[in-house]
Backbone as JSON, one array per atom type, in Angstrom:
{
  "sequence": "XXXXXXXXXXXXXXXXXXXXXXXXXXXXXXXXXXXXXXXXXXXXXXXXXXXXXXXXXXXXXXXXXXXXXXXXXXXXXXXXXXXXXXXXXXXXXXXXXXXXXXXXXXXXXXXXXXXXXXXXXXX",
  "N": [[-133.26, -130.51, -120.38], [-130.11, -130.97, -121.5], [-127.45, -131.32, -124.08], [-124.4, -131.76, -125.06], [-121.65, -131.0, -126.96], [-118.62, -132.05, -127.95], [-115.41, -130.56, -129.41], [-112.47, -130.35, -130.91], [-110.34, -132.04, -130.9], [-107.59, -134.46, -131.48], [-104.53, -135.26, -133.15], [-101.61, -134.29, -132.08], [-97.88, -133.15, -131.37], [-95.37, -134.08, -129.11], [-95.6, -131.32, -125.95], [-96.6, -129.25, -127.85], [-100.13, -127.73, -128.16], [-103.37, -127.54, -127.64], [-106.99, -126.88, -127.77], [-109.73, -127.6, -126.82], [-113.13, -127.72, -127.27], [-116.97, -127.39, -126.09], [-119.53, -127.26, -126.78], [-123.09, -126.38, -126.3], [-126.59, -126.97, -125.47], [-129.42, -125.52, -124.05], [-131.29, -123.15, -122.21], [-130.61, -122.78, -119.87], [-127.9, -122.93, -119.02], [-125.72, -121.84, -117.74], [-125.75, -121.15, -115.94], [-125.34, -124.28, -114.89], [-122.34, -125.92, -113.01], [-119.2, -126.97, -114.57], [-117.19, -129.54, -116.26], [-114.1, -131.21, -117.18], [-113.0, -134.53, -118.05], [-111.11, -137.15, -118.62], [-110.46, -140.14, -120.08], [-108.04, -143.16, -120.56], [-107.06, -145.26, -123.0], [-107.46, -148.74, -121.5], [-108.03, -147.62, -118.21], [-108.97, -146.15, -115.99], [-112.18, -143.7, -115.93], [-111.01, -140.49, -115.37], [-110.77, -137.1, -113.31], [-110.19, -134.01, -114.21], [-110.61, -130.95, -114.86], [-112.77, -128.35, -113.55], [-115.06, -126.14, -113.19], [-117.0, -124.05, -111.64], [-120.51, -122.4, -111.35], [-119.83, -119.71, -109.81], [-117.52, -118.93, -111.17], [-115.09, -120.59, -110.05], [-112.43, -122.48, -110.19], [-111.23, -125.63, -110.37], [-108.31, -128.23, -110.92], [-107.27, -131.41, -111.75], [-103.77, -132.38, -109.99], [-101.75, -133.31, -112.25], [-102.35, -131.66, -114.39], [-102.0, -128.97, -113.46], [-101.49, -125.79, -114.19], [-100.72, -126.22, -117.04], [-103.01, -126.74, -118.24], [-106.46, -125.05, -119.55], [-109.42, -124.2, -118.01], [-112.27, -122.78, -119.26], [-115.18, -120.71, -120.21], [-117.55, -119.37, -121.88], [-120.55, -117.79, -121.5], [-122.29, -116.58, -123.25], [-121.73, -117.96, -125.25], [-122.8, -120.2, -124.64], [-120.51, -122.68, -124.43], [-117.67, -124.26, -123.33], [-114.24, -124.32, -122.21], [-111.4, -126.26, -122.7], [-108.3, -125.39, -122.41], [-105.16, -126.84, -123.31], [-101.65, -126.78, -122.76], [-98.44, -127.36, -123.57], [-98.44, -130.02, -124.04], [-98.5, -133.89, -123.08], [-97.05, -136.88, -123.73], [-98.7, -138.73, -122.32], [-100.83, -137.55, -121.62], [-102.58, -138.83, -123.39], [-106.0, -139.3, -124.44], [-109.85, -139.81, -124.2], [-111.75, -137.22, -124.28], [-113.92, -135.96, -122.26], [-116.64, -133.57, -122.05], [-118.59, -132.18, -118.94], [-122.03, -131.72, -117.48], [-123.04, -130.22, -114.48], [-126.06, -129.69, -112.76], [-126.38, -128.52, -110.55], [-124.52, -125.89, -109.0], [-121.97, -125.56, -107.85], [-118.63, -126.14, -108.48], [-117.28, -129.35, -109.22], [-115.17, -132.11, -108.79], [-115.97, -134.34, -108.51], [-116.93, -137.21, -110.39], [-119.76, -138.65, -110.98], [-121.38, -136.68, -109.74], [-122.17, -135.22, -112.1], [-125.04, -134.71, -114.6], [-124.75, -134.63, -117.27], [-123.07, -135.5, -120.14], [-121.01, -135.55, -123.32], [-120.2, -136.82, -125.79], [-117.32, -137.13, -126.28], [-114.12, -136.7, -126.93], [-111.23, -137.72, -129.06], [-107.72, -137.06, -127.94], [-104.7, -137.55, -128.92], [-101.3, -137.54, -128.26], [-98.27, -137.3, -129.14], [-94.87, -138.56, -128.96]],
  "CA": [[-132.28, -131.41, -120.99], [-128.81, -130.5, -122.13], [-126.42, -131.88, -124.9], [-123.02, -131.29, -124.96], [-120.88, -131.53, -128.16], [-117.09, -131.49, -128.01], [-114.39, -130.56, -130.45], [-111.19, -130.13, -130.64], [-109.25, -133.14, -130.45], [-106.82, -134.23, -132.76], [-102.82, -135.77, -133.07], [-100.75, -133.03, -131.61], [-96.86, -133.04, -130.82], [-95.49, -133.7, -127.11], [-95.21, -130.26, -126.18], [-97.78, -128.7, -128.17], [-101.26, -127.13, -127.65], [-104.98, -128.2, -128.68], [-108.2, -126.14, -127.31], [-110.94, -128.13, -127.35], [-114.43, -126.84, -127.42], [-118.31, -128.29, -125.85], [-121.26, -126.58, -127.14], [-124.17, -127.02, -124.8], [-127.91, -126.83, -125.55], [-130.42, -125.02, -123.05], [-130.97, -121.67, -121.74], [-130.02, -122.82, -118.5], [-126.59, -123.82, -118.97], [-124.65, -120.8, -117.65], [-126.22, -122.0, -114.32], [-124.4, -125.36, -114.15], [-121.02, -125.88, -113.23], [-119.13, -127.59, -116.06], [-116.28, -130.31, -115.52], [-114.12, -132.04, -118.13], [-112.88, -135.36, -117.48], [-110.34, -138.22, -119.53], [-110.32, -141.88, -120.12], [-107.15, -143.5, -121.52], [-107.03, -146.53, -122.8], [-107.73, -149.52, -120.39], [-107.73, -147.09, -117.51], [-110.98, -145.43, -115.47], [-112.13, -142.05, -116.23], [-110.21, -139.56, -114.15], [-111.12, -136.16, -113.4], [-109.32, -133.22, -115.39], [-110.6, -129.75, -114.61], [-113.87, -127.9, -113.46], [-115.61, -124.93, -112.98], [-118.61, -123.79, -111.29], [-121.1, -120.88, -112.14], [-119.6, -118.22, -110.02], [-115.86, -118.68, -111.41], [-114.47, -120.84, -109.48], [-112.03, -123.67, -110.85], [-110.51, -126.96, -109.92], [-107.56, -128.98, -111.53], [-106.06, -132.51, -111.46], [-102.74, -132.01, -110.0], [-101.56, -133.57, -113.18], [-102.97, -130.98, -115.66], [-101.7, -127.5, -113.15], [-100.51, -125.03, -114.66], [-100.61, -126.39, -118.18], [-104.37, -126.28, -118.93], [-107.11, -124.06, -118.14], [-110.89, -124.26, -117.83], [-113.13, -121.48, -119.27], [-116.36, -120.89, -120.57], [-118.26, -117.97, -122.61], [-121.56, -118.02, -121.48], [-123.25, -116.43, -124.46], [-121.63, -118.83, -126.89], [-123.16, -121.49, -123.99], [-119.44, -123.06, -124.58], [-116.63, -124.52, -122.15], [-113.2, -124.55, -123.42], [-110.1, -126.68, -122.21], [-106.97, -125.01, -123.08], [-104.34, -127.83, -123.05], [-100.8, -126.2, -123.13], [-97.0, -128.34, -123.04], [-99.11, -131.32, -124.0], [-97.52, -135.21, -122.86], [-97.7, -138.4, -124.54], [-99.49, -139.35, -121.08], [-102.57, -136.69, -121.92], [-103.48, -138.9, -124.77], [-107.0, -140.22, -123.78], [-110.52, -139.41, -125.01], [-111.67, -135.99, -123.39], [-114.88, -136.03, -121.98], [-116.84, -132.33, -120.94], [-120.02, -132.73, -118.43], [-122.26, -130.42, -116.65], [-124.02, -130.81, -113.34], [-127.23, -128.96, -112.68], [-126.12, -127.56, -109.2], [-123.44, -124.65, -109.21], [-120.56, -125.51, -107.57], [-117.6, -127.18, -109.0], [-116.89, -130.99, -108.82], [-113.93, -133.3, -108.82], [-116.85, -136.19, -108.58], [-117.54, -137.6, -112.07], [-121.08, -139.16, -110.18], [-122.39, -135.7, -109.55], [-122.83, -134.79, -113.27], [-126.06, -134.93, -114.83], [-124.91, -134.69, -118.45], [-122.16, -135.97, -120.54], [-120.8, -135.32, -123.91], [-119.76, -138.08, -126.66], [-116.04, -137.41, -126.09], [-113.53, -136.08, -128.14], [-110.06, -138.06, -129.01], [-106.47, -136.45, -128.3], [-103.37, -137.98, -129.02], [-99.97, -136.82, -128.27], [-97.36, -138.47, -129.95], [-93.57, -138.47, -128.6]],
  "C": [[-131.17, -130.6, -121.64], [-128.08, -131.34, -122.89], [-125.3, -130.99, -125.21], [-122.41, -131.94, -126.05], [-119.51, -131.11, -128.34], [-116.56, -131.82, -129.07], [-113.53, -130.19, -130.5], [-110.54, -130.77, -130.88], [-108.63, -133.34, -131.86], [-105.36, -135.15, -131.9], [-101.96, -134.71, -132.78], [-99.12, -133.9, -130.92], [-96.52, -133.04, -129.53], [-94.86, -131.9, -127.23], [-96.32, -128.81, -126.7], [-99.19, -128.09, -127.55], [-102.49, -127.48, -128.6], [-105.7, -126.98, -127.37], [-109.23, -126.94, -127.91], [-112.1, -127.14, -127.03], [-115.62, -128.14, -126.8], [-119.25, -127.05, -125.93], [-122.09, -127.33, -126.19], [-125.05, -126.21, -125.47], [-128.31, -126.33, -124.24], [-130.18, -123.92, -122.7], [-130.42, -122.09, -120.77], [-128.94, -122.84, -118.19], [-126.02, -122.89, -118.43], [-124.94, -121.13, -116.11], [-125.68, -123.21, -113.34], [-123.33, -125.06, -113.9], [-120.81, -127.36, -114.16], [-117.83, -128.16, -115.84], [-115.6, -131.16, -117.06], [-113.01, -133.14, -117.29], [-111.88, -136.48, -119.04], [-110.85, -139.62, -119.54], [-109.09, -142.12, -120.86], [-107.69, -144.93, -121.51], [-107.18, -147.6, -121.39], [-107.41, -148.7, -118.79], [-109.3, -146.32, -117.48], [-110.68, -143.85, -116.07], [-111.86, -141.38, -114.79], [-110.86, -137.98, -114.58], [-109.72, -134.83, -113.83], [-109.57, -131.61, -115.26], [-112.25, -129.06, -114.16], [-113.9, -126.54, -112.94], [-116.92, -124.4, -112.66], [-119.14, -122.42, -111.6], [-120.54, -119.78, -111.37], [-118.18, -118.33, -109.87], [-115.04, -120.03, -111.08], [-114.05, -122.1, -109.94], [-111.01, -124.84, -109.67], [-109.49, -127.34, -110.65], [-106.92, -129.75, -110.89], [-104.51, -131.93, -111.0], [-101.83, -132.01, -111.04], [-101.29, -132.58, -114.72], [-102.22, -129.43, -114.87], [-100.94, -127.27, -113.32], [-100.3, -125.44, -116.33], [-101.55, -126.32, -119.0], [-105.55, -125.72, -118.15], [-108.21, -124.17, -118.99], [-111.58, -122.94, -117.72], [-114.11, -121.8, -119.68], [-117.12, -119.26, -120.9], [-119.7, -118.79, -122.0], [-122.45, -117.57, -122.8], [-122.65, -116.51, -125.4], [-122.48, -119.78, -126.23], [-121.49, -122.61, -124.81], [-118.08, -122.88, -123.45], [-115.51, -125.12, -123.17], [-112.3, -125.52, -122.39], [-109.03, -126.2, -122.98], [-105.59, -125.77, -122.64], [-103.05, -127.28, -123.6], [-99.49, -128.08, -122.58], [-97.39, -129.74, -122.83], [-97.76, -132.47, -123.65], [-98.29, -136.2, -123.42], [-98.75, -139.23, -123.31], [-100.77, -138.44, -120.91], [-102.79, -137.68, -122.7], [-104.68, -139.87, -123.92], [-108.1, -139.26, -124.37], [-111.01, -138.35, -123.79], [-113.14, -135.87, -123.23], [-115.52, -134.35, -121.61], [-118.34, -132.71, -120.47], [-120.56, -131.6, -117.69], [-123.13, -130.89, -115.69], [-124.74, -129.7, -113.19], [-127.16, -128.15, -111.54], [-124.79, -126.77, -109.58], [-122.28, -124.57, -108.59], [-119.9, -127.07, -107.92], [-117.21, -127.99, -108.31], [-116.01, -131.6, -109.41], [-114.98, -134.72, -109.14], [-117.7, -136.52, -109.58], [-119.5, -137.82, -111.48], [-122.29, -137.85, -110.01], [-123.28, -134.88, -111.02], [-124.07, -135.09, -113.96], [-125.54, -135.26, -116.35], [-123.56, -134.4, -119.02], [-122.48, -135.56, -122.29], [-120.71, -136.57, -124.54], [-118.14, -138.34, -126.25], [-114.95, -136.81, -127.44], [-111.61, -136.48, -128.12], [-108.67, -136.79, -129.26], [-105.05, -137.39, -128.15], [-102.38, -137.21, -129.21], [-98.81, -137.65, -128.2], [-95.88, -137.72, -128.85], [-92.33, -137.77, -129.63]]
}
């Protein structure tokens, strides 16, 4: 079992920069690949960035080039680094990890979800 606890979020400036953070429980975790994901308001959850265990990353077209998907393994911690934020990022920021090792675009494949962590970016 794994739990994932994100932090970061916050009211930030368009323009601006936030780094969120997800702590993760289990030895195993350096094993999954690790995926974070949005919701805005009345709108589905969309996919947002991933990374599987040996490196290898994904990003929404949306998000490239402005934020980037890492991860320390011996903090067991996955970061989003959200640069030249838009009032159209604001949505609650989900990070998840799937138990197999290569990185996913497909919310469905994750095994394990976080609480979520609000960002707003004002105009």
């Amino acid at each position: 079992q794994v739990q994932l606890v994100e932090s970061g979020g916050g009211l930030v400036q368009a323009g601006g920069s936030l780094r969120l953070s997800c702590a993760a429980s289990g030895r195993t975790f350096s094993l999954y690949a690790v995926g974070w994901f949005r919701q805005a308001p009345g709108k589905e959850r969309e996919f947002v960035a991933t990374r599987g265990r040996t490196g290898s990353t994904y990003y929404a077209d949306f998000v490239k080039g402005r934020f980037t998907i890492s991860r320390d393994n011996a903090k067991n911690t996955v970061y989003l680094q959200m640069n030249s934020l838009k009032p159209e990022d604001t949505a609650v920021y989900y990070c998840a990890a799937d138990q197999a090792p290569a990185a996913s675009r497909n919310a469905a494949l994750y095994d394990y979800w976080g609480q979520g962590t609000q960002v707003t970016v004002s105009s």
